[in-house]
C-alpha positions as CSV (number, residue, x, y, z in Angstrom):
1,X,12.2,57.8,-6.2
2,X,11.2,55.7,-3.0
3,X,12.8,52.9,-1.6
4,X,11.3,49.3,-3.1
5,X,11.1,47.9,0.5
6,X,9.3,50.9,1.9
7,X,6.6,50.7,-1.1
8,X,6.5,46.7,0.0
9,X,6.0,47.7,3.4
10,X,3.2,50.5,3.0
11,X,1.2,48.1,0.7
12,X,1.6,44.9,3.6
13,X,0.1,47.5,6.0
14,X,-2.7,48.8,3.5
15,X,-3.6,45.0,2.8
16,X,-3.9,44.3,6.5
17,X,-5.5,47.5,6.9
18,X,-8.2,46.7,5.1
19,X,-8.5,43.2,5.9
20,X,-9.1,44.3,9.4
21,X,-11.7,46.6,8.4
22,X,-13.4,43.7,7.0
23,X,-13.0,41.2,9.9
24,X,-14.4,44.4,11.9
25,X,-17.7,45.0,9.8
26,X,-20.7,43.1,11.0
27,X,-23.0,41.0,8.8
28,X,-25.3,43.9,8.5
29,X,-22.6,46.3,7.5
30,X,-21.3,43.8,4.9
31,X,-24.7,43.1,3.4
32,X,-25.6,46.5,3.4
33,X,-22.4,47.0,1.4
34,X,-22.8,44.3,-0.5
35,X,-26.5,45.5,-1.8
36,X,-25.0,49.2,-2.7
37,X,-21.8,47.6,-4.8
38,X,-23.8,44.3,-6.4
39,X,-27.3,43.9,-5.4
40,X,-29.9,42.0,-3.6
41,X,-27.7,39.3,-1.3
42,X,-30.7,37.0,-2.1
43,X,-30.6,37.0,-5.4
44,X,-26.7,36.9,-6.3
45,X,-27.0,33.5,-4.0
46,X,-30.1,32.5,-5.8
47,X,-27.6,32.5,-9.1
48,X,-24.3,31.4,-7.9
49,X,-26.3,28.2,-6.5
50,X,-27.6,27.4,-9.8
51,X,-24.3,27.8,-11.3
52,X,-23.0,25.0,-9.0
53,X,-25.7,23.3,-10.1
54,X,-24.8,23.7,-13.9
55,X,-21.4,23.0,-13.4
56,X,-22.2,19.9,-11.3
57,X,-24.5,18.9,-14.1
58,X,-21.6,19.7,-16.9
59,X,-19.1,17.6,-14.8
60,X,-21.3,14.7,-14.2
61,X,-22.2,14.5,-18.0
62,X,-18.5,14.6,-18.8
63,X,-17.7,12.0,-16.6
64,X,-20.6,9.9,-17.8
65,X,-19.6,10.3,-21.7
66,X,-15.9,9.7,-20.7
67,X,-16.9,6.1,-19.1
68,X,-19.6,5.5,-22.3
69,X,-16.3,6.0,-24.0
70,X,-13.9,4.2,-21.9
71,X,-16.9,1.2,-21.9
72,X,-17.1,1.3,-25.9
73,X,-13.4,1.3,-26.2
74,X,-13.5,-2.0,-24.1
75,X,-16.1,-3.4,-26.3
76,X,-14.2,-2.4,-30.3
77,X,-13.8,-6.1,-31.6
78,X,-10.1,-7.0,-32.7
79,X,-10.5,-7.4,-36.7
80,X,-8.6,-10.9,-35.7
81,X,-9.2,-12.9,-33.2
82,X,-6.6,-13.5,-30.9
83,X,-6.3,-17.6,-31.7
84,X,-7.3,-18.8,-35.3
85,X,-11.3,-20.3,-35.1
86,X,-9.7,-23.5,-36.2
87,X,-7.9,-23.9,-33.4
88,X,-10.9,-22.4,-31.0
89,X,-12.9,-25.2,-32.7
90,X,-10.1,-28.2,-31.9
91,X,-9.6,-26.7,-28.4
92,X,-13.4,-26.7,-27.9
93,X,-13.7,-29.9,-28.8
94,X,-11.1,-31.3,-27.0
95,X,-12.2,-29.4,-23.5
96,X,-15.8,-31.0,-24.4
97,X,-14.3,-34.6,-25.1
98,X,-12.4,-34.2,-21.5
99,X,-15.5,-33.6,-19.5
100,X,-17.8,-36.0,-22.0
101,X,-18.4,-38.0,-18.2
102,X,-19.6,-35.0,-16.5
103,X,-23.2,-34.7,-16.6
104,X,-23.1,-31.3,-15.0
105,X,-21.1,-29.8,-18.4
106,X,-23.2,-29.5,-21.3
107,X,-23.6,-28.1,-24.5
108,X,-27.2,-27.2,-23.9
109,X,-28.0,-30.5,-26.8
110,X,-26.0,-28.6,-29.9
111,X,-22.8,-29.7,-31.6
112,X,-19.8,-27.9,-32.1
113,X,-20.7,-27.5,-35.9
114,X,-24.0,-25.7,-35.2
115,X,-21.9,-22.9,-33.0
116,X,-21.2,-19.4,-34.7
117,X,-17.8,-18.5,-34.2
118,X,-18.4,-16.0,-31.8
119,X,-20.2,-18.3,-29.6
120,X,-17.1,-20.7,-29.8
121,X,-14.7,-17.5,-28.8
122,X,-17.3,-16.9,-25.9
123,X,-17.4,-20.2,-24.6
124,X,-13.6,-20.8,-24.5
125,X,-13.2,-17.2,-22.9
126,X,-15.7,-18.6,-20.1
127,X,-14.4,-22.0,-19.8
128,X,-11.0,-20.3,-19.3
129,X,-12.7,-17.7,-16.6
130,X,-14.0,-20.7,-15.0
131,X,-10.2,-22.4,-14.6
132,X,-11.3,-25.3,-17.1
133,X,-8.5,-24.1,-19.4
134,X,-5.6,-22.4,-19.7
């Protein structure tokens, strides 16, 4: 039975034996080699570019369905919202009473009463984006 370390050894040198031989070979030689083991050079690049491609394609259209995702996941309305409409209603009103002077804040000529309750949410979520409330 031979020594571990020796069989180590032998196989380093082997390695770097052949690794040599392949830093040695010229372009020609490896082509040539390369058309007797797998084919036309040409041809085997022609197909590994397109499977770049694919895969570029397959990653792109992951990361575009993970964002659709991540975008609808933002948009799933909460089955409550977060304040009662009652009190969106009573704060609206009072942040419209408050600015009643201001010419330059209006409710486009509709009453609070005519406003769906979304459009009440909405408006409180941009009169708080716009520092008018809290």
């Amino acid at each position: 039975m031979s020594d571990p370390e020796d069989t180590k050894a032998g196989l380093r040198r082997l390695k770097q034996a052949m690794v040599d031989d392949v830093l040695k070979a010229s372009d020609q030689e490896v082509l040539a080699q390369f058309a007797e083991d797998l084919g036309s050079a040409e041809a085997n690049a022609k197909h590994m570019r397109e499977a770049f491609e694919k895969t570029i394609l397959l990653a792109n259209k992951d990361r575009l369905h993970s964002a659709r995702a991540g975008v609808a996941a933002g948009k799933v309305p909460s089955s409550a919202p977060a304040i009662p409409i009652a009190e969106a209603r009573a704060r609206l009103r009072q942040v419209l009473a408050a600015h009643a002077d201001d010419e330059t804040f209006t409710l486009a000529a509709r009453k609070e009463s005519e406003l769906t309750d979304a459009d009440v949410l909405d408006m409180l979520e941009a009169m708080r984006d716009l520092g008018l409330i809290e």
